[in-house]
N, C-alpha and C positions, 0 to 999 in steps of 0.2 A: 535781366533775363537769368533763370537758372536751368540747372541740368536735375533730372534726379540721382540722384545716386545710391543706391542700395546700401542697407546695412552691412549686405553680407560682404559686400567689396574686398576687403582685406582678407576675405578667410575663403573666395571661391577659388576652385581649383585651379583655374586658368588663369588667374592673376597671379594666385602663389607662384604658377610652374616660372612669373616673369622675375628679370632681374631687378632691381633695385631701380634702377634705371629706367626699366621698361615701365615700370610699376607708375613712379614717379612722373615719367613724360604723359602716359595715358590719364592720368589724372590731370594732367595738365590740359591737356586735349579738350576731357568734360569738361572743365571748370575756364578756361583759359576766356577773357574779355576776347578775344578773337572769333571765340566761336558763334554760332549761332543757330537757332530752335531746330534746323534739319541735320544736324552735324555733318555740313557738308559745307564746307567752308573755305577761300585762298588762307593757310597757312605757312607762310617762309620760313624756311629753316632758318634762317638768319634771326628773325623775331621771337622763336623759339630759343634761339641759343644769347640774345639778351635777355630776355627775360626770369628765364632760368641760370645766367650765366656761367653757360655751358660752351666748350670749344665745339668749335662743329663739329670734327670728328664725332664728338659724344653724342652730339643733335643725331648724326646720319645711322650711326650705329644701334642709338634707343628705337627709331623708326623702323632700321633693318629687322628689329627683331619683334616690332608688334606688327609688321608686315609679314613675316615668315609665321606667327601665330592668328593671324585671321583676323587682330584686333582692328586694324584700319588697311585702306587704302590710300597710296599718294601718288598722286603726278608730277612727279619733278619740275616739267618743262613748266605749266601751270602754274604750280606749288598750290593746289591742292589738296584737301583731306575729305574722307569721307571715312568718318567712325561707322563700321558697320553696323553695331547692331545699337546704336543711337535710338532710331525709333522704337523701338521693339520697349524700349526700357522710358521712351521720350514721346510718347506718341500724343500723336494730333486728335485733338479730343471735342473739336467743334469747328463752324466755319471761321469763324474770326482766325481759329490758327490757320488753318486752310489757307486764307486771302495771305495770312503772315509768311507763311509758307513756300507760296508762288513768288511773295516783294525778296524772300531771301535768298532763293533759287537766282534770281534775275541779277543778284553782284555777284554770281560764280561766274568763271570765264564757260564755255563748252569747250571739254577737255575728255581724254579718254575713259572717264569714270561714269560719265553720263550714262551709259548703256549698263553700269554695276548700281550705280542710284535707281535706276527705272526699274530695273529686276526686283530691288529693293523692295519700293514701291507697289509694284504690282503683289509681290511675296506677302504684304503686310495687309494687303487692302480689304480680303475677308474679315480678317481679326479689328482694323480699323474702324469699318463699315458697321461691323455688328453691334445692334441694337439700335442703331445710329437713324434720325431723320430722312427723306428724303431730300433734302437742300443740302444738307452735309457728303451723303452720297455723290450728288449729281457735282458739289465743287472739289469733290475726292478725287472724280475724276479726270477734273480741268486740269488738276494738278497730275496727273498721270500723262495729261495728252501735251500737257505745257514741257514735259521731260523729254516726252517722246517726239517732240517737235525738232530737239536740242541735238538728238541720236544722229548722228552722221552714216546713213548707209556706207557710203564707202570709206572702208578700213584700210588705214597703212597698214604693212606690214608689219611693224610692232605693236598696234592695236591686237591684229588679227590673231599677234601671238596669246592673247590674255584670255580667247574666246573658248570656251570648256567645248570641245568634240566630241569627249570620248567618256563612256562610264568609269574609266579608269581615273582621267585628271578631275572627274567630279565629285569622285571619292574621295580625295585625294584634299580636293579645294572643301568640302564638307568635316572630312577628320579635321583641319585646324580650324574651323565656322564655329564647329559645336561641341569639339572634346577637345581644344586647342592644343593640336599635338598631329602629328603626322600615326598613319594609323597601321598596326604590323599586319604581318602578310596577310594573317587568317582574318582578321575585319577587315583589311582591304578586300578578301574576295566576299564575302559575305554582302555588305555595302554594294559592290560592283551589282551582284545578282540580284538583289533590289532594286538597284536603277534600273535594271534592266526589264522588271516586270512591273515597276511602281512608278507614279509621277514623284522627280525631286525634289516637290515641297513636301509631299508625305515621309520619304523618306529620312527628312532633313527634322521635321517633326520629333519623327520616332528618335532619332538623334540627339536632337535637343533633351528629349525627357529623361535619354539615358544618362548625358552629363550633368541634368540636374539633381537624379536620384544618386550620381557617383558610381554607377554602375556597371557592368560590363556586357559583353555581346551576347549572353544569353537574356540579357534582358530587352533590348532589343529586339531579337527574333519573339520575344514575348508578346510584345509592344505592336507586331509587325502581324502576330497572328490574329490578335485580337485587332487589330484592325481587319482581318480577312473575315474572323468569325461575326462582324458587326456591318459588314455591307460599307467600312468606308475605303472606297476607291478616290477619293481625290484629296485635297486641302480642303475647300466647300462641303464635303461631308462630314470630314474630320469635326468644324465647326460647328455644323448643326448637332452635331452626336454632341456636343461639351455644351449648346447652349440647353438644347433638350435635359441633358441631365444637371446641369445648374436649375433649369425650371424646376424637376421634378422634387430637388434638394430645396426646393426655396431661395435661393441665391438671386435668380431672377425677379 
């Protein structure tokens, strides 16, 4: 099994901002015989810190700080990983992985990350779907309802703690997603005011583009107008508008 991994890896911004460390464990992560096609995997820190032989201290601290940058999520109690934006970069490209998909979901324990995998999932499923078969669709979404089977309505109290309420912590949880950095006052309210009139994949979008072009919050609000001058209110629109203009480019 491999991962892909970008050329640009060692030279984008949010890897540089890591340390040495952090840099190093998260390659280890992609690339690690542990992992597996959803990057959502039991990973122990103990087997992390043989394999790298590293003191744990160093295991818990490398993690602390691709946790505090967006780069993954872990469950301790479980021991758990879930590389966030794995698919985005790994994605499921016909049913066979689909079926692969569901057999690797089923050696995770169900643990509190469930309901952040499913968000996942659902987040990607336009961009996945596109172009895509009806059979691919229809087991696009087994795998959607196979997650959401997993989802435990009732939350402890430290689950409940993780659940985003507020346009404030979703800014907040979005500045390290997509510009991997906690985000200053004035994009914090800027960001806030969006959620507040836009849906958060659109916004998280406009996000994404601005950390790819390296850019800043007037681009952005660029990003955010021209979406309002183009009629796209949702994620689904957003994609039609890019397959439409791929069509029109020849792409498609």
């Amino acid at each position: 099994m491999y991962s892909k991994i970008e050329e640009a890896f060692w030279i984008d911004i949010k890897v540089k901002a890591l340390s040495t460390d952090g840099q190093f464990l998260f390659l280890y992560l992609l690339t690690s015989h542990h992992k597996n096609m959803i990057g959502y995997y039991v990973m122990p820190k103990l087997y992390v810190a043989a394999d790298l032989n590293w003191e744990i201290e160093r295991v818990d601290k490398g993690f602390a700080e691709l946790l505090q940058n967006g780069f993954v999520t872990y469950d301790n109690k479980t021991q758990v990983v879930f590389i966030n934006n794995f698919l985005k970069f790994n994605s499921i490209d016909n049913p066979n992985q689909i079926t692969g998909a569901i057999k690797a979901l089923g050696l995770v324990p169900n643990n509190p990350l469930d309901p952040i995998f499913s968000d996942r999932l659902n987040a990607l499923k336009t961009a996945m779907c596109k172009g895509k078969k009806d059979e691919f669709k229809t087991l696009y979404e087994t795998l959607i309802e196979t997650v959401a089977k997993r989802v435990n309505p009732t939350l402890t109290v430290t689950e409940a703690e993780n659940i985003i309420t507020t346009e404030t912590e979703l800014a907040v949880k979005l500045g390290f997603e997509t510009l991997g950095r906690k985000l200053n006052k004035t994009e914090q309210d800027i960001v806030e005011d969006y959620l507040k009139r836009h849906p958060v994949e659109l916004v998280k979008i406009a996000l994404e583009e601005t950390a790819k072009e390296n850019m800043g919050m007037d681009y952005l609000i660029g990003i955010m107008r021209n979406f309002h001058i183009r009629g796209i209110k949702t994620e689904d629109d957003y994609w039609d508008y890019e397959f439409q203009r791929d069509k029109e480019n020849g792409k498609v």
